[in-house]
N, CA, C and O atoms as CSV, one atom per row, in Angstrom:
chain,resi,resn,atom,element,x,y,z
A,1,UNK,N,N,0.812,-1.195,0.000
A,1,UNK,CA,C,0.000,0.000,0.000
A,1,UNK,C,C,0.857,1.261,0.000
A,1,UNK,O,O,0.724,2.394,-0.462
A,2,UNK,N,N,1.616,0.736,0.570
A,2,UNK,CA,C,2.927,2.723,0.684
A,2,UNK,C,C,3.221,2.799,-0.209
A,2,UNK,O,O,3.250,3.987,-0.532
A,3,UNK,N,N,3.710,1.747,-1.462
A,3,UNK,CA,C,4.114,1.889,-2.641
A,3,UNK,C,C,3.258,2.771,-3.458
A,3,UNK,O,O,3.795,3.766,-3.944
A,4,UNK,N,N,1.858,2.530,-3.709
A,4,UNK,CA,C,0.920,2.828,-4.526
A,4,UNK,C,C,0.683,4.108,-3.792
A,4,UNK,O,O,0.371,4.953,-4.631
A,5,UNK,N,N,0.698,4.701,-2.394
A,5,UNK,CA,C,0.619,5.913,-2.032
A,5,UNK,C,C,1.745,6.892,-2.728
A,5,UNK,O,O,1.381,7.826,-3.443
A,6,UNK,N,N,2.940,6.658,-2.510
A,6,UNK,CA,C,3.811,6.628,-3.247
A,6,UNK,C,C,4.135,7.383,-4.881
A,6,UNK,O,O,4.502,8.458,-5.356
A,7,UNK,N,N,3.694,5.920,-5.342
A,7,UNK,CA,C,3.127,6.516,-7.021
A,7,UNK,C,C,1.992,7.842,-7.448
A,7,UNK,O,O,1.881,8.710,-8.314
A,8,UNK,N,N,1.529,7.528,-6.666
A,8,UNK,CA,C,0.262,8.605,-6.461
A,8,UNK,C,C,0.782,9.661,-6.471
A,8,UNK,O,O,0.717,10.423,-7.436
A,9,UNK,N,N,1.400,9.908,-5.396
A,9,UNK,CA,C,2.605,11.103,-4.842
A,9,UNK,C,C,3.000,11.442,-5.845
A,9,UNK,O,O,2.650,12.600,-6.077
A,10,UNK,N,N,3.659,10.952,-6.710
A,10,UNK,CA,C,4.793,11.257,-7.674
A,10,UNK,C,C,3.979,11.582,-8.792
A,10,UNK,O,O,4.388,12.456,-9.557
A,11,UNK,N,N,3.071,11.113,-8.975
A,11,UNK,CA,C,2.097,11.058,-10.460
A,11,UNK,C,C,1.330,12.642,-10.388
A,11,UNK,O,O,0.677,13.191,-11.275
A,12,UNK,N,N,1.611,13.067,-9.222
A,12,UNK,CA,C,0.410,13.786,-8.565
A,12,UNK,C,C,1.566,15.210,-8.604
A,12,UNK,O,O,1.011,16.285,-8.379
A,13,UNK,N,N,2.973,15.267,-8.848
A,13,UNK,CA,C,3.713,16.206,-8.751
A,13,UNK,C,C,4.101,16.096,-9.706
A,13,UNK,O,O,4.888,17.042,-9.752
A,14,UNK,N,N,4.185,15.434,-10.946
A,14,UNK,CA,C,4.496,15.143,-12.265
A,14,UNK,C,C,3.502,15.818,-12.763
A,14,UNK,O,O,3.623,16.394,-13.844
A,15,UNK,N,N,2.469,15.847,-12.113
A,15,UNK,CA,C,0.897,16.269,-12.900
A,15,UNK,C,C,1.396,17.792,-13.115
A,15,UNK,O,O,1.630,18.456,-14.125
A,16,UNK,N,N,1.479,18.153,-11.237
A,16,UNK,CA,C,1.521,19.138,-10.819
A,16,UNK,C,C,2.699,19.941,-12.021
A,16,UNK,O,O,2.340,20.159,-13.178
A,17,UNK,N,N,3.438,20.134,-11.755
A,17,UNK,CA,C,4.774,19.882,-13.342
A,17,UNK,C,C,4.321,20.328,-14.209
A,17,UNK,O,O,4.381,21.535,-14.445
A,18,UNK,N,N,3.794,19.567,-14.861
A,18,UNK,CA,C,3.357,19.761,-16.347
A,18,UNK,C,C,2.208,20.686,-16.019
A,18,UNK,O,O,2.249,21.410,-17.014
A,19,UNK,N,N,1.139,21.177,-15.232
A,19,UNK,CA,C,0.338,21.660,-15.503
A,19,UNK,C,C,0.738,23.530,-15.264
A,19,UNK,O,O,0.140,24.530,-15.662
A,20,UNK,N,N,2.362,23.314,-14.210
A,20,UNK,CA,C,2.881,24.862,-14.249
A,20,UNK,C,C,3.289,24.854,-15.524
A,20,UNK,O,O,2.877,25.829,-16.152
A,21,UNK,N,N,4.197,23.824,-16.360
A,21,UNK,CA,C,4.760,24.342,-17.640
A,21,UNK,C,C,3.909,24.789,-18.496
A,21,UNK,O,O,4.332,25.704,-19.202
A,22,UNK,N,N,2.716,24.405,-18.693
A,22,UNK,CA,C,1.561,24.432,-19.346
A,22,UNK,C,C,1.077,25.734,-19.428
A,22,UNK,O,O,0.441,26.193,-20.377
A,23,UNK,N,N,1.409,26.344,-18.359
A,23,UNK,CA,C,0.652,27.671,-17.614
A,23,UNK,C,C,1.710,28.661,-18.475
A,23,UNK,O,O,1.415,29.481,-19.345
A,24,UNK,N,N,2.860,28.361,-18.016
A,24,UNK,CA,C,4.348,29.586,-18.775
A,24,UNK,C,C,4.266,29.004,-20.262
A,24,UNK,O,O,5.034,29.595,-21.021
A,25,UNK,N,N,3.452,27.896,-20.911
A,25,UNK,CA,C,3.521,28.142,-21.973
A,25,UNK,C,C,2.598,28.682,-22.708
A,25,UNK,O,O,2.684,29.138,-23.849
A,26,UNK,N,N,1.540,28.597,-21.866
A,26,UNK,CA,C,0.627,29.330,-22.211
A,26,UNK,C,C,0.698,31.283,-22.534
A,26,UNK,O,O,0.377,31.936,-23.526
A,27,UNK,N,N,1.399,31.795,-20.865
A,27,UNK,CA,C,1.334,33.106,-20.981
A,27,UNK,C,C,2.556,33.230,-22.058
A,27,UNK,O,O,2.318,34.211,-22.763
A,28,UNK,N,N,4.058,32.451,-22.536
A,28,UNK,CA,C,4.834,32.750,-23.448
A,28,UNK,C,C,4.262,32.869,-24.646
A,28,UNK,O,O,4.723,33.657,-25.472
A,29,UNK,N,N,3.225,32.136,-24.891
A,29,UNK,CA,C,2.685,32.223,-26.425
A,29,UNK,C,C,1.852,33.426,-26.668
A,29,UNK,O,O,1.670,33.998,-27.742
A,30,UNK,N,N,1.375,33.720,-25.493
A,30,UNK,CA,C,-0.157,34.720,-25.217
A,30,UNK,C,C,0.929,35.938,-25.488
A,30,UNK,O,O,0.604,36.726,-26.376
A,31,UNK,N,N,2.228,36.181,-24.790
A,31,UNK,CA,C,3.292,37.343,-25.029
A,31,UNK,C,C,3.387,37.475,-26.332
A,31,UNK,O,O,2.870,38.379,-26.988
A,32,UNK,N,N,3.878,36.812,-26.640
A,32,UNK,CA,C,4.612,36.223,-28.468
A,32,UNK,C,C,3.172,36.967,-29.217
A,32,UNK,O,O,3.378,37.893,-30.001
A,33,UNK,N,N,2.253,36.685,-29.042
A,33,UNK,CA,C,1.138,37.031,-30.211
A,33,UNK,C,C,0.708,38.284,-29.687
A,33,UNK,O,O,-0.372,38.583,-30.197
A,34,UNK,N,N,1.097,39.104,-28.911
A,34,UNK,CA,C,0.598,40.654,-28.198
A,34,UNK,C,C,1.892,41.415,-28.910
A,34,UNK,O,O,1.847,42.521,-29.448
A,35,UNK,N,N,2.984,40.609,-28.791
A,35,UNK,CA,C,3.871,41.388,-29.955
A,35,UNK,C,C,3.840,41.268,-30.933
A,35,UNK,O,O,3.976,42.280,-31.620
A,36,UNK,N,N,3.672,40.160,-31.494
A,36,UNK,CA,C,2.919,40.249,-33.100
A,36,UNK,C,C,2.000,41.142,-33.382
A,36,UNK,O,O,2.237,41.824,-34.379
A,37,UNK,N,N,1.019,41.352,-32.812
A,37,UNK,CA,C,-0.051,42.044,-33.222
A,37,UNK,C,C,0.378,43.946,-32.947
A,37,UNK,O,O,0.101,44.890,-33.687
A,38,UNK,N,N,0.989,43.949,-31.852
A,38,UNK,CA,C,1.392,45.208,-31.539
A,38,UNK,C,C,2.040,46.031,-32.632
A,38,UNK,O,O,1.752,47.199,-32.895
A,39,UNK,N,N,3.220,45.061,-33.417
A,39,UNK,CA,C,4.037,45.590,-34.233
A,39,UNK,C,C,3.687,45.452,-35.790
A,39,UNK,O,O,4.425,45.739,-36.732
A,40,UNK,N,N,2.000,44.795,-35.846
A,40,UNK,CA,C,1.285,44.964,-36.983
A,40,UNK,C,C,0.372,45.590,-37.190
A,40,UNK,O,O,-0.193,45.527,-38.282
A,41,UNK,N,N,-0.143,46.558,-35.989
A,41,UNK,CA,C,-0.704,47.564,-35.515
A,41,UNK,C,C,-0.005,48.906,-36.049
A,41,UNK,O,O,-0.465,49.813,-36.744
A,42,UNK,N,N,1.305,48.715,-35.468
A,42,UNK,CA,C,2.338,49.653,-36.181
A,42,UNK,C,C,2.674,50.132,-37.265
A,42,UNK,O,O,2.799,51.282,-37.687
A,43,UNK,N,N,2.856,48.804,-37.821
A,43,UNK,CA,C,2.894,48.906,-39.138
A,43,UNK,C,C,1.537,49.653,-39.776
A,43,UNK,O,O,1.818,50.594,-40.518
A,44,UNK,N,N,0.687,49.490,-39.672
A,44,UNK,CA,C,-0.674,49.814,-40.305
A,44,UNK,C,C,-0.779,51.485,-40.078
A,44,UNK,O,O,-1.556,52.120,-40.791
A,45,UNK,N,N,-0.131,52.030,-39.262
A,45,UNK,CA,C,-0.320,53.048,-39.015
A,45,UNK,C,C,-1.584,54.106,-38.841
A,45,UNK,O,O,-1.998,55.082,-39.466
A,46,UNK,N,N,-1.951,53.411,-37.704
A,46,UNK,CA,C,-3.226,54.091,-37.203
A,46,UNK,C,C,-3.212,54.944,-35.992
A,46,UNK,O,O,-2.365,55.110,-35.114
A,47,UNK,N,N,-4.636,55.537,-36.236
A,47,UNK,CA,C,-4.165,56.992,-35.596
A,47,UNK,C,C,-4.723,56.193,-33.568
A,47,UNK,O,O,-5.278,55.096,-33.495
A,48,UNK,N,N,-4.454,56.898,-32.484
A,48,UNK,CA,C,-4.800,56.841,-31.371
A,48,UNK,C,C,-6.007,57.227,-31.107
A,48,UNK,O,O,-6.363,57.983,-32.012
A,49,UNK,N,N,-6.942,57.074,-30.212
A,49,UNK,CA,C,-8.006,57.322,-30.123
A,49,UNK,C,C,-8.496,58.807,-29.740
A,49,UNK,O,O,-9.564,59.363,-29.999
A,50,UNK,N,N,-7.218,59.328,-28.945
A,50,UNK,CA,C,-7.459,60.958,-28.976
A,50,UNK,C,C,-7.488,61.636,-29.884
A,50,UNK,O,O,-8.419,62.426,-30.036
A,51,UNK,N,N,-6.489,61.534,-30.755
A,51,UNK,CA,C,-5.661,61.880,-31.773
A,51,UNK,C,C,-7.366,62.127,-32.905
A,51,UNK,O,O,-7.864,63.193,-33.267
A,52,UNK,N,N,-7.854,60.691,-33.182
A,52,UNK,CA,C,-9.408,60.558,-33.600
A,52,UNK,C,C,-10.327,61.554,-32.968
A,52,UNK,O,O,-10.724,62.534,-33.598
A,53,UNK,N,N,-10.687,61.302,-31.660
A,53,UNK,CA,C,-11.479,62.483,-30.813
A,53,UNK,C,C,-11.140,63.722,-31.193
A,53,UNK,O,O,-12.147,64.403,-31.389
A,54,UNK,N,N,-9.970,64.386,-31.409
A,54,UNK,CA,C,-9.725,65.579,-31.421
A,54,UNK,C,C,-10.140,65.999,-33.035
A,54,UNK,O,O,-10.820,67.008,-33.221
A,55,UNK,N,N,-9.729,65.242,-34.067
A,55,UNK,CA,C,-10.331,65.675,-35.279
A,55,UNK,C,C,-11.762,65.549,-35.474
A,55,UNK,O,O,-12.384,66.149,-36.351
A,56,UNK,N,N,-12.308,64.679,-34.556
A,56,UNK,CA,C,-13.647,64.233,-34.749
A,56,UNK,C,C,-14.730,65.604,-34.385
A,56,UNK,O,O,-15.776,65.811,-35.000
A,57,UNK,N,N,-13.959,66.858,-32.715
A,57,UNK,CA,C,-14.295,67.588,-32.719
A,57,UNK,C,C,-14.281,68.557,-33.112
A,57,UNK,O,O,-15.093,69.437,-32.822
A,58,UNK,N,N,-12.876,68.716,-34.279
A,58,UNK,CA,C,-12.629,69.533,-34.727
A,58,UNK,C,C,-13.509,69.849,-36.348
A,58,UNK,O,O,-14.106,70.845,-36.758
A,59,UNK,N,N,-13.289,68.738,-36.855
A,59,UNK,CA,C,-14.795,68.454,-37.831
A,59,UNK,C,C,-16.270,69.099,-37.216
A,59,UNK,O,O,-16.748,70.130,-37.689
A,60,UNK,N,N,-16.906,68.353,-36.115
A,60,UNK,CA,C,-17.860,69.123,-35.809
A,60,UNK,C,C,-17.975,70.531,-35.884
A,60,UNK,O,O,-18.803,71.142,-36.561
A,61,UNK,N,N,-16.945,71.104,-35.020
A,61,UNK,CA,C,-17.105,72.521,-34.916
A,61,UNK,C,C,-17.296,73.116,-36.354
A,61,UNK,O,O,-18.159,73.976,-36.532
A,62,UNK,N,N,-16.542,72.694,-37.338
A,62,UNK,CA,C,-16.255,73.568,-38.913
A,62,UNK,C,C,-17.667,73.261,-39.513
A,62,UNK,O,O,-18.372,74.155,-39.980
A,63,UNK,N,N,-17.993,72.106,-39.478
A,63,UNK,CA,C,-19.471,71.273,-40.188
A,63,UNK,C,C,-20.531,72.926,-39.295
A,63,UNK,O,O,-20.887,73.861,-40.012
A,64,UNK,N,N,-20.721,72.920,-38.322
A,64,UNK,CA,C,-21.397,74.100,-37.329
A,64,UNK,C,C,-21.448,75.096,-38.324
A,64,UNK,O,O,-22.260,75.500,-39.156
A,65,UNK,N,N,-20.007,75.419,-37.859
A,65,UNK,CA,C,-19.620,76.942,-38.829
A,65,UNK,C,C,-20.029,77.261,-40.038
A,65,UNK,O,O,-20.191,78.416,-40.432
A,66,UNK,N,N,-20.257,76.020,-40.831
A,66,UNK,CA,C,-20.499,76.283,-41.977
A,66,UNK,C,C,-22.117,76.453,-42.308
A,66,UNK,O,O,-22.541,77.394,-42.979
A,67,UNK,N,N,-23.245,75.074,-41.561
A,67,UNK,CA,C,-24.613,75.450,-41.582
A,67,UNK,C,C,-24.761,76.676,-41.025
A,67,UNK,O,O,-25.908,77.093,-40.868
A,68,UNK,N,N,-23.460,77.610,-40.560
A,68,UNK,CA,C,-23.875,78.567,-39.859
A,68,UNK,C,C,-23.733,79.897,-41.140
A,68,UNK,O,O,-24.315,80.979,-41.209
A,69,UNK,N,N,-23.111,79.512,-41.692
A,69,UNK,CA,C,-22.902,80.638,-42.762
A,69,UNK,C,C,-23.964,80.390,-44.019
A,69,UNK,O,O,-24.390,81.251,-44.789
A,70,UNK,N,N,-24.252,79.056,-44.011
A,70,UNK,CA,C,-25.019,78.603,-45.473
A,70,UNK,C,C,-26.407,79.273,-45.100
A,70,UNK,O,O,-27.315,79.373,-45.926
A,71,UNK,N,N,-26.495,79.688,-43.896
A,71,UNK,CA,C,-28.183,80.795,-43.008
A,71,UNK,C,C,-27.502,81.949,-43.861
A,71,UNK,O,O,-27.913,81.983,-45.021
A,72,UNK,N,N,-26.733,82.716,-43.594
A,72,UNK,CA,C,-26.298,83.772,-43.484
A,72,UNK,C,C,-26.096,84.266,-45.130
A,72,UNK,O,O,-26.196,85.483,-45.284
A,73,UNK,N,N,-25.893,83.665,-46.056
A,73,UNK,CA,C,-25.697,83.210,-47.408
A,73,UNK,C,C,-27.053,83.257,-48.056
A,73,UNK,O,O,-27.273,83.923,-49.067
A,74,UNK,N,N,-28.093,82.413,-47.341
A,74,UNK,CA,C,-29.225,82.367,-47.927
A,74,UNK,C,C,-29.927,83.681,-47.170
A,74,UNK,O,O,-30.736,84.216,-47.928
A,75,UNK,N,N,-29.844,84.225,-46.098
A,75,UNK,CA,C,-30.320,85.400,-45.918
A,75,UNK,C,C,-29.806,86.908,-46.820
A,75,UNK,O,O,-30.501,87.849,-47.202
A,76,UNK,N,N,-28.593,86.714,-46.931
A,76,UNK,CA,C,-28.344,88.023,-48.029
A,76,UNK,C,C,-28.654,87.585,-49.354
A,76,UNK,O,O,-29.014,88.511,-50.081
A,77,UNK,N,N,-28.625,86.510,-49.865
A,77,UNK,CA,C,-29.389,86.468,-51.115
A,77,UNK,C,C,-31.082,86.957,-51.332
A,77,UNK,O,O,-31.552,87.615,-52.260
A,78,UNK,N,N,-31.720,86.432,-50.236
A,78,UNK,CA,C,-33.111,87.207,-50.311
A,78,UNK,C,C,-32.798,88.397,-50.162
A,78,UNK,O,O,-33.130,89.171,-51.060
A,79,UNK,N,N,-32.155,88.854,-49.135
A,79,UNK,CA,C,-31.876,90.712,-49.426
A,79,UNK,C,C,-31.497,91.407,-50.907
A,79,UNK,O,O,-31.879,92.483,-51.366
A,80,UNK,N,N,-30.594,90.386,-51.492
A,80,UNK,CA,C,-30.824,91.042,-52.891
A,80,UNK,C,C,-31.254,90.444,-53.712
A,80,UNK,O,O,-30.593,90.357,-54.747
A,81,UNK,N,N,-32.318,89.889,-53.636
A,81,UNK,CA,C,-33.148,89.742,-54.474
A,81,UNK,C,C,-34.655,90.030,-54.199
A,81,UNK,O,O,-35.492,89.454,-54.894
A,82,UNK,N,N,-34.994,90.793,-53.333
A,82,UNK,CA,C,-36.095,91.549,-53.111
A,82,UNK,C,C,-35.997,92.949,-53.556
A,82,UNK,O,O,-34.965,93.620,-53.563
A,83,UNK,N,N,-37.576,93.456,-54.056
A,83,UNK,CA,C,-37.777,94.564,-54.475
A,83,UNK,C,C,-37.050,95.472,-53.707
A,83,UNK,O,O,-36.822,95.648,-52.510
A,84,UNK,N,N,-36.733,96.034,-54.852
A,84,UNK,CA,C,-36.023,97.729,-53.956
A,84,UNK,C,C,-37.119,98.535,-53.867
A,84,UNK,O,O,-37.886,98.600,-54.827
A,85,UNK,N,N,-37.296,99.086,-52.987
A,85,UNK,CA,C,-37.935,100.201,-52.865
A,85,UNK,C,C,-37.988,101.469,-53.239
A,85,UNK,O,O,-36.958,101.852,-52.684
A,86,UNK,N,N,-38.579,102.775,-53.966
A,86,UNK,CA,C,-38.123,103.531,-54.822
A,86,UNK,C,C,-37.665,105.017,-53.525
A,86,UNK,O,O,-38.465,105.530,-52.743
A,87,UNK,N,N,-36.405,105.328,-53.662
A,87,UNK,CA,C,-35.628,105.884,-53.348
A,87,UNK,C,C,-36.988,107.785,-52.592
A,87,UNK,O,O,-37.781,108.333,-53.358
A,88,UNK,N,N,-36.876,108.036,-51.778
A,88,UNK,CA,C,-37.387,109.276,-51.524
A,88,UNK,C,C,-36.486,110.602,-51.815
A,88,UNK,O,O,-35.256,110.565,-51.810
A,89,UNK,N,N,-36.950,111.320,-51.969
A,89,UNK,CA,C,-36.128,112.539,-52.825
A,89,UNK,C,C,-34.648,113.241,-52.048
A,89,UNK,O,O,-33.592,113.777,-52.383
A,90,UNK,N,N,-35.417,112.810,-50.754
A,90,UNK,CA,C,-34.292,113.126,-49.573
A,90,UNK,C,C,-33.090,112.481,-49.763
A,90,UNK,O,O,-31.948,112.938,-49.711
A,91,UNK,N,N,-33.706,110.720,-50.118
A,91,UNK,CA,C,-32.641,109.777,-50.577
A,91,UNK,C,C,-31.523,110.174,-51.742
A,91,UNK,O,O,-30.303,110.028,-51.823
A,92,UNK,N,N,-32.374,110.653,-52.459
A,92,UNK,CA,C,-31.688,111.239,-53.646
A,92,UNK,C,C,-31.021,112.475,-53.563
A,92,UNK,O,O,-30.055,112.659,-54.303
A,93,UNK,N,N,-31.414,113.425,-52.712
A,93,UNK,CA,C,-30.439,114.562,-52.272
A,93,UNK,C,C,-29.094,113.813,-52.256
A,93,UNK,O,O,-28.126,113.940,-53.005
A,94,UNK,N,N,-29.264,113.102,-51.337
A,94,UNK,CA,C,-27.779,112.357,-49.953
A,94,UNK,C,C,-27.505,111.783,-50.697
A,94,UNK,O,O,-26.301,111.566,-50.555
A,95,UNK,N,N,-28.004,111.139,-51.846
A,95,UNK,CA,C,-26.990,109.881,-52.573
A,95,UNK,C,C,-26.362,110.543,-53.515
A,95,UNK,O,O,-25.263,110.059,-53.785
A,96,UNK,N,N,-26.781,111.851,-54.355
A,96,UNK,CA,C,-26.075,112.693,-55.322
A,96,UNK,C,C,-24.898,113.788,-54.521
A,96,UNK,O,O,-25.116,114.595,-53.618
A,97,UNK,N,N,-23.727,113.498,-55.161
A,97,UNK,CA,C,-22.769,114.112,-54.796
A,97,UNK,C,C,-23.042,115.575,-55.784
A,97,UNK,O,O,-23.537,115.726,-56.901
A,98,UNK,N,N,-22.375,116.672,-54.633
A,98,UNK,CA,C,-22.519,118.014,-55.202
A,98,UNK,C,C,-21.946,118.369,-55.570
A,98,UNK,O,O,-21.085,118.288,-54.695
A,99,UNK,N,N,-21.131,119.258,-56.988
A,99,UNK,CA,C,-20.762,119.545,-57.737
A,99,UNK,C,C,-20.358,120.699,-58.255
A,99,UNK,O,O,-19.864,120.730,-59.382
């Protein structure tokens, strides 16, 4: 019976063994492919996520600016293109230079 306790023992730290190597080979491979991917990331050359955010708000703001002028655009076009009104004589004093 001590024998087979024994074996047990040993089978049981052999296990133990292989199931740490298992573990470091696991996180070595899991390393190995975080640098692969890291330095094909790189390669690809993409932007950071701030870097994104910051043009993303910077776009907004101009996109703004601009529905803000395309008002302003379509409001002086109706200004000139509505009737003029015919000038009062007073108008016509002040607008004729004197001579």
């Amino acid at each position: 019976m001590q024998t087979s306790n024994r074996l047990l023992d040993d089978l049981a730290k052999v296990a133990s063994g292989a199931a740490s190597t298992i573990a470091g080979i696991k996180d070595e491979i899991n390393g190995l492919i975080r640098q692969q991917m890291e330095r094909l990331l790189g390669d690809l050359d993409l932007v950071s996520r701030e870097e994104f955010e910051a043009v993303k708000a910077t776009a907004a703001t101009a996109r703004a600016e601009q529905e803000k002028l395309e008002k302003r655009v379509v409001e002086l076009e109706a200004k000139l293109s509505a009737p003029k009104k015919p000038r009062t004589s007073r108008a016509r004093k002040a607008a004729k230079p004197e001579g």
